[in-house]
VEXKE-102645 format. One record per residue (C-alpha): residue number from 1; x, y, z. Coordinates in Angstrom, 3 decimals, decimal comma. Last residue first. Layout:
<sites>
<site num="NUM" xx="X" yy="Y" zz="Z"/>
...
</sites>
This chain:
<sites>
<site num="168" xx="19,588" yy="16,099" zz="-10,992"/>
<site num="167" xx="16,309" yy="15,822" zz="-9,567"/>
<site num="166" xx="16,220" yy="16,415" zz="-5,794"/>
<site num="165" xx="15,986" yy="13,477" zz="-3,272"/>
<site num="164" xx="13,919" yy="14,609" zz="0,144"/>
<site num="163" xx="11,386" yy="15,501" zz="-1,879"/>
<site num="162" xx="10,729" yy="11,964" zz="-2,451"/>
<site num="161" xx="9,563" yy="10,988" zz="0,689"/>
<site num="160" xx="6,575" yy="12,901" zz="-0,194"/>
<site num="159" xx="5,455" yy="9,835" zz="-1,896"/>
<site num="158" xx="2,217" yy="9,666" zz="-4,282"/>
<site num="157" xx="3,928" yy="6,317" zz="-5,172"/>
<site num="156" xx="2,549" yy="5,709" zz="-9,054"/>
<site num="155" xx="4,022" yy="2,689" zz="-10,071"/>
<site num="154" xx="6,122" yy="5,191" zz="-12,729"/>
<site num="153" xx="7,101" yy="7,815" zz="-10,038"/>
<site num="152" xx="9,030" yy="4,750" zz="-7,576"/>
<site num="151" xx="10,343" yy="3,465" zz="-10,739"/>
<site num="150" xx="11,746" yy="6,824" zz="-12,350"/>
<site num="149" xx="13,318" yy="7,635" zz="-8,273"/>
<site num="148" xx="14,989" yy="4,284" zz="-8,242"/>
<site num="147" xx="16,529" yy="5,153" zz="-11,614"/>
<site num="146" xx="17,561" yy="8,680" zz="-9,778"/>
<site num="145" xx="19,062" yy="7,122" zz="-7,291"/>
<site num="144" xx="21,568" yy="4,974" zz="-9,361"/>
<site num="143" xx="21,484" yy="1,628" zz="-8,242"/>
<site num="142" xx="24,407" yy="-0,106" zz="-6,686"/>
<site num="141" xx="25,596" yy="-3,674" zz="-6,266"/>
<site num="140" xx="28,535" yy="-3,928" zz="-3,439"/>
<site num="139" xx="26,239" yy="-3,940" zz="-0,883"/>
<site num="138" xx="25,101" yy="-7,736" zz="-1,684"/>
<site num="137" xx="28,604" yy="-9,018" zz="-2,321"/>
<site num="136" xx="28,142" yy="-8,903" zz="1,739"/>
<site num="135" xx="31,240" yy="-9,559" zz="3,879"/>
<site num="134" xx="32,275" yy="-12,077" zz="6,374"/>
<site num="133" xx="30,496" yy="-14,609" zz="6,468"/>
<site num="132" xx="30,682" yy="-17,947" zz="8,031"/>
<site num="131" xx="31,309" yy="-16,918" zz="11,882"/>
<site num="130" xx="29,468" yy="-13,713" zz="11,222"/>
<site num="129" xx="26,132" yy="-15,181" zz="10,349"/>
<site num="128" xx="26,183" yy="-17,476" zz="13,623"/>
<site num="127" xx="26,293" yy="-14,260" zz="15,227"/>
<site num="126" xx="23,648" yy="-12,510" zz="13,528"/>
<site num="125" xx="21,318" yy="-15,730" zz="13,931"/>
<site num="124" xx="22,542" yy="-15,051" zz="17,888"/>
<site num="123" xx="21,369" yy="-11,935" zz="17,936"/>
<site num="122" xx="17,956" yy="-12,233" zz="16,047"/>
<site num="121" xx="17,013" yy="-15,260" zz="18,411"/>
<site num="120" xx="17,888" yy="-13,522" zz="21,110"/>
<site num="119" xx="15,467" yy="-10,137" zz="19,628"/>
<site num="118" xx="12,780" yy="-12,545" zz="18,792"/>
<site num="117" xx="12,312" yy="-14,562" zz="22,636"/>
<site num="116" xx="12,709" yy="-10,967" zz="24,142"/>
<site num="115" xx="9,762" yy="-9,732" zz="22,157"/>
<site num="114" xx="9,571" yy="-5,943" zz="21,434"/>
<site num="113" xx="11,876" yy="-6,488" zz="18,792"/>
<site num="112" xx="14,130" yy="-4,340" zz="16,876"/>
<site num="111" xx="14,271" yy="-0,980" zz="14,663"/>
<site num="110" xx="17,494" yy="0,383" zz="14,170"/>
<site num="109" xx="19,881" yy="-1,625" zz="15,992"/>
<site num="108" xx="18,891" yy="-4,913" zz="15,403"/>
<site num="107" xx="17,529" yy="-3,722" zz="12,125"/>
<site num="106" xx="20,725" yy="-2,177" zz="11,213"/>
<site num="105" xx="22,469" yy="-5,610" zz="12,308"/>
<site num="104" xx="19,819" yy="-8,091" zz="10,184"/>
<site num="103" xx="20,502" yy="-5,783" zz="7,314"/>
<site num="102" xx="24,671" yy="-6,110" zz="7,519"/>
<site num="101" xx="24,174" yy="-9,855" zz="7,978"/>
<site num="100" xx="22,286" yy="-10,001" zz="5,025"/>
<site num="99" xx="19,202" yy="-12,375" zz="5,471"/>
<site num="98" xx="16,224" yy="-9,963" zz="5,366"/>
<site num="97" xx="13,111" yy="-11,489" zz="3,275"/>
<site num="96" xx="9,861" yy="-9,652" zz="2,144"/>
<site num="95" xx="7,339" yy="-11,981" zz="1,761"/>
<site num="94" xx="4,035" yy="-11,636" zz="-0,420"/>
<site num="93" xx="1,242" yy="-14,366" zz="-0,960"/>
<site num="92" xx="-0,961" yy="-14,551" zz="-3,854"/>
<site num="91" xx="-4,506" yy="-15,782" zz="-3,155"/>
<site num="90" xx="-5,351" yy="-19,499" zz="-4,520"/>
<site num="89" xx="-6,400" yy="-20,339" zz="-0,954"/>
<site num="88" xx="-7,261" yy="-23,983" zz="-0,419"/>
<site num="87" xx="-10,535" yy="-24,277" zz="1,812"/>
<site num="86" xx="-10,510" yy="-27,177" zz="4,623"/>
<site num="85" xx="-13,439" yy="-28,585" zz="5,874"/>
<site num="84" xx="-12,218" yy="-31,944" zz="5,843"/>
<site num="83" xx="-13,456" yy="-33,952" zz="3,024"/>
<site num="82" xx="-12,430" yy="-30,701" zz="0,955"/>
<site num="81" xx="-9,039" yy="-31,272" zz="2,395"/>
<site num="80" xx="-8,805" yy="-34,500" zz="1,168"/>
<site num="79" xx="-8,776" yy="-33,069" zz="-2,714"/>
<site num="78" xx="-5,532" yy="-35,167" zz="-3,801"/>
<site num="77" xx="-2,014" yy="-34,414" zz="-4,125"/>
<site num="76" xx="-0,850" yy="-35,132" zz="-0,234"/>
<site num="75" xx="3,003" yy="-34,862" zz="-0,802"/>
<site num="74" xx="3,401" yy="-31,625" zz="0,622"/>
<site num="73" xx="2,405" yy="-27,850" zz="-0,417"/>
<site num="72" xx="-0,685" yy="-28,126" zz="2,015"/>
<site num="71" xx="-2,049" yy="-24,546" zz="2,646"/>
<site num="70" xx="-1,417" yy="-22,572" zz="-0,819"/>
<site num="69" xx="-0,924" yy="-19,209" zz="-0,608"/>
<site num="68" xx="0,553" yy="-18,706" zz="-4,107"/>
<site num="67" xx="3,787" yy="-17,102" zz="-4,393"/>
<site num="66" xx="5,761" yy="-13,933" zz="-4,221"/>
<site num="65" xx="9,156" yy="-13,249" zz="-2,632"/>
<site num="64" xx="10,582" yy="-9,866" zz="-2,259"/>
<site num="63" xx="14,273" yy="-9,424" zz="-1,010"/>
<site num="62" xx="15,528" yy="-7,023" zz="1,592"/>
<site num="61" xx="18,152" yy="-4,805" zz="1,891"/>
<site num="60" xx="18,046" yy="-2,377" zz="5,396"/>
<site num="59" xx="19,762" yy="1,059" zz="4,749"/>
<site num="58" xx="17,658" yy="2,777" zz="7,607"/>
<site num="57" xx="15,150" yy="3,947" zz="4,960"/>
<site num="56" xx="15,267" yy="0,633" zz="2,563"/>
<site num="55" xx="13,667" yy="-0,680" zz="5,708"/>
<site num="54" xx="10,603" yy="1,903" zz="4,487"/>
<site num="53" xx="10,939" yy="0,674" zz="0,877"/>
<site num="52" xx="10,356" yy="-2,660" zz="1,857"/>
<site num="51" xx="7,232" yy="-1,817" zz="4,418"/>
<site num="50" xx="5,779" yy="-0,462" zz="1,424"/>
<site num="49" xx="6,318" yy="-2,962" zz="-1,157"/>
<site num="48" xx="4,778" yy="-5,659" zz="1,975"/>
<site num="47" xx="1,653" yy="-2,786" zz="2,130"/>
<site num="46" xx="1,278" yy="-2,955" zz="-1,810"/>
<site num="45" xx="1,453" yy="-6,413" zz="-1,927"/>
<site num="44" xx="-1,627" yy="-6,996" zz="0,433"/>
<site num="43" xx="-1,175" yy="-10,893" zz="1,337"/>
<site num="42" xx="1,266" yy="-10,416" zz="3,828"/>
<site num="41" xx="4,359" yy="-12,097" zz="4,782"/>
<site num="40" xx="7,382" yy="-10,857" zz="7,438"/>
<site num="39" xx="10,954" yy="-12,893" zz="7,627"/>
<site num="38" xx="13,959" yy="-12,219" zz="9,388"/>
<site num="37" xx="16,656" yy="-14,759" zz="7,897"/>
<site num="36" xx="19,163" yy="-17,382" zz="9,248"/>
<site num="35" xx="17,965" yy="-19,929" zz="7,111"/>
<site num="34" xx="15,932" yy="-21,517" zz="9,470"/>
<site num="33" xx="13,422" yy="-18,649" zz="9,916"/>
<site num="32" xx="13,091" yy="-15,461" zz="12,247"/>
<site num="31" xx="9,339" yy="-14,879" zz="12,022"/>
<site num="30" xx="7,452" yy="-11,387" zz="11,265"/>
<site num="29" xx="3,879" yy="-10,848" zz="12,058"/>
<site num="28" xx="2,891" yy="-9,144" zz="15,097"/>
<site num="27" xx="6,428" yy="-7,916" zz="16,414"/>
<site num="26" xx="7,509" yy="-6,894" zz="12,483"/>
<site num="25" xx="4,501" yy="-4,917" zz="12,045"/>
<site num="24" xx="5,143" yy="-3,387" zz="15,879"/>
<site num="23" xx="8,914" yy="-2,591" zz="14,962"/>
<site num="22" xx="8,005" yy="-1,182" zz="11,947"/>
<site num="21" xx="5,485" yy="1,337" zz="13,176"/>
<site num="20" xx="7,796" yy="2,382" zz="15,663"/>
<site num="19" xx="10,783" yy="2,921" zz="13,208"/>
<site num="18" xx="8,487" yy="4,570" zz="11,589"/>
<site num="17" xx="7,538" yy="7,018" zz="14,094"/>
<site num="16" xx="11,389" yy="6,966" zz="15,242"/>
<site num="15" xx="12,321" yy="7,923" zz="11,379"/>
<site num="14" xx="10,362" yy="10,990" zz="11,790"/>
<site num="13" xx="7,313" yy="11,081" zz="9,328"/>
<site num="12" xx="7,024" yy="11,324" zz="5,239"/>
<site num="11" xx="3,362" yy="11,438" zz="4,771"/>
<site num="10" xx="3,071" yy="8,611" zz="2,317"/>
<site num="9" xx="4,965" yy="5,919" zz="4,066"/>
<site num="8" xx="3,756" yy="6,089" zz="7,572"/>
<site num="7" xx="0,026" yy="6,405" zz="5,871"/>
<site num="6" xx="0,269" yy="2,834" zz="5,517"/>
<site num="5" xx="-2,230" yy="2,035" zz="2,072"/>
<site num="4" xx="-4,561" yy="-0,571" zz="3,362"/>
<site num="3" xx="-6,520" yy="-2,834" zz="0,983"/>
<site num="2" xx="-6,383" yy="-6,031" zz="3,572"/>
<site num="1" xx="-4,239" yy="-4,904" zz="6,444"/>
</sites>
């Protein structure tokens, strides 16, 4: 993971391959968490900016979190774990957060979980979702594709994907 650049991304395969590739990621290191969203963390921010844009593929919003990897965040202030063998990691973490319910569906549909235990838990977060909401402001925000295009060509993306979207 550390340095990687997913060639899933940069050579522009089916949407089953990635759908396959995101399904494993998402199998090996992404947690359903108590606030009702799907959750997946890396330290490489270019692979977690990846994996975003590939979701954005099947119409799947997510947000990007950063913050310091830091392995007590809790009341203990001093330096006891030096005294116990225990480095603190001033690395940058990266999450990429799902909690829409209309995101949570498309990757229920779209992508899944190999795990039983996951996909239950990802059903019934969806249906405690619909009980107390019932539409997404979210959707209603859109971004004019060829913006999206300037910032996907100013950080550089070698990206084959964009062929697929013609200058206007």
């Amino acid at each position: 993971e550390r340095g990687s650049r997913s060639h899933v991304l940069s050579e522009n395969p089916p949407d089953k391959i990635v759908a396959a590739f995101l399904k494993g990621y998402f199998d090996a290191k992404g947690y359903l968490n108590k606030d009702d969203s799907l959750v997946v963390a890396s330290n490489n921010k270019t692979l977690i900016g990846q994996i975003q844009l590939l979701l954005l593929r099947f119409s799947i919003l997510s947000s990007l979190y950063e913050s310091k990897n830091r392995i007590n965040k809790g009341k203990d202030k001093g330096d006891s774990f030096k005294d116990k063998g225990i480095n603190r990691s001033n690395n940058w973490i990266y999450r990429l957060n799902i909690s829409e319910k209309k995101s949570l569906e498309l990757f229920n549909k779209n992508i899944g979980f190999t795990s039983s235990k996951k996909a239950n838990k990802l059903n019934s977060i969806i249906k405690r979702i619909d009980k107390k909401q019932k539409r997404s402001n979210i959707r209603e925000v859109l971004t004019q594709g060829i913006k999206i295009r300037e910032i996907l060509e100013k950080a550089d993306y070698n990206l084959k994907i964009l062929e697929r979207f013609p200058r206007i």
